[in-house]
C-alpha positions in Angstrom: 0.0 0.0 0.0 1.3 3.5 -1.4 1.0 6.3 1.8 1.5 9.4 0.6 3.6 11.4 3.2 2.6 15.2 3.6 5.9 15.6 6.0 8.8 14.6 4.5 12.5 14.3 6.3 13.7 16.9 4.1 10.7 18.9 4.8 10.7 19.0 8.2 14.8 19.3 8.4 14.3 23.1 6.3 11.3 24.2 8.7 13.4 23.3 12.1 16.6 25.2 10.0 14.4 28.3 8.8 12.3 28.6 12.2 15.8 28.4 13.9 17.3 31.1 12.0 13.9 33.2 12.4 14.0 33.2 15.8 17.6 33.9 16.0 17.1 36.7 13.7 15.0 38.2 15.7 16.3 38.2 18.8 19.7 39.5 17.4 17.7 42.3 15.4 15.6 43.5 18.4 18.7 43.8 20.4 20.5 45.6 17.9 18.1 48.2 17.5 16.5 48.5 21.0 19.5 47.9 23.2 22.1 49.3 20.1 21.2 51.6 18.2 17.9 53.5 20.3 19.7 53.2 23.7 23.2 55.2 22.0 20.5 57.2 19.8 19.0 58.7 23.5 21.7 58.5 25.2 23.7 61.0 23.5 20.9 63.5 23.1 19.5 62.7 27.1 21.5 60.9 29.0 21.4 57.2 30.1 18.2 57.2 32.6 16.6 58.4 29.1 18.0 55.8 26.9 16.8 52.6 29.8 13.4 54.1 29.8 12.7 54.3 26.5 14.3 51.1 25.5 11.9 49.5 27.6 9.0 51.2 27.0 9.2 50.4 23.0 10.0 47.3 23.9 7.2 46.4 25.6 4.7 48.3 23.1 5.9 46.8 20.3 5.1 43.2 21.7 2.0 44.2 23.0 -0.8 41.7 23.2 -4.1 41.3 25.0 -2.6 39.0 27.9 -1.6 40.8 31.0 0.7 38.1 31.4 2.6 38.4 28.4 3.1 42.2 28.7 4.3 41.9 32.1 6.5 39.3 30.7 7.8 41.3 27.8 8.1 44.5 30.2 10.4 42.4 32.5 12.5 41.2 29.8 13.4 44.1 28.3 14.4 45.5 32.0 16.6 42.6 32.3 18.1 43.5 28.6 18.6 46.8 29.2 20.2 46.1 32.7 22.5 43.7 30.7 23.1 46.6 28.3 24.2 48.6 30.9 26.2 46.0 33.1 28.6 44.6 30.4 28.3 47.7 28.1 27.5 46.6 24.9 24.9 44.2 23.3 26.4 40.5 23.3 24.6 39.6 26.8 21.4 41.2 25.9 21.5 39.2 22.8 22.2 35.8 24.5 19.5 36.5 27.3 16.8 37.2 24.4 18.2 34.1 22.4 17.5 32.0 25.4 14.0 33.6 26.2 12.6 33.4 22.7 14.4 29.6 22.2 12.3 28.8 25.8 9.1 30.4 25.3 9.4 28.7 21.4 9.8 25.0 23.2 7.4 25.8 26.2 5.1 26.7 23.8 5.9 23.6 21.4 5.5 21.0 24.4 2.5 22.6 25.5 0.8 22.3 22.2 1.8 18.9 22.3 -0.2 18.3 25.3 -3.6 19.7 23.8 
């Protein structure tokens, strides 16, 4: 008997390869304008306090969503991003901290769907 399969290995190989490098993208873009190039942007017309507020503030408006949850989430984030900014003076840590949160929400969300 012939079964004609909708999902092949190739298939599925290119989706896991694309929806890695999506999500990488990302993450590495968001940081580079929110914590690179907006943070320096305010910075050197405010001053620093400036540049941490508004970094989070965009951050979190531009993942709004209806879930209380998820803003508070996306609020908190970008405090810890920014605070990473800050800390180690540049973007590299903010950008691994937003790789690992978008990679864990991604595979929270995966095996949860998985459980439906």
């Amino acid at each position: 008997m012939f079964v004609l399969d909708f999902n092949p290995p190739e298939r599925t190989i290119l989706a896991s390869i694309y929806l890695f490098f999506a999500i990488s993208l990302v993450s590495i873009s968001e940081e580079l304008f929110f914590r690179g190039f907006l943070f320096d942007t305010v910075a050197a017309k405010y001053n620093q306090k400036a540049a941490i507020i508004a970094s989070v503030v965009l951050f979190t408006l531009m993942h709004m969503s209806n879930s209380m949850i998820a803003l508070a989430f996306n609020c908190i984030s970008g405090i810890i991003f920014v605070y990473l900014r800050v800390r180690y003076q540049g973007v590299f840590m903010s950008i691994i901290a937003h790789l690992v949160s978008n990679w864990t929400v991604f595979c929270f969300g995966l095996a949860y769907s998985k459980l439906l």
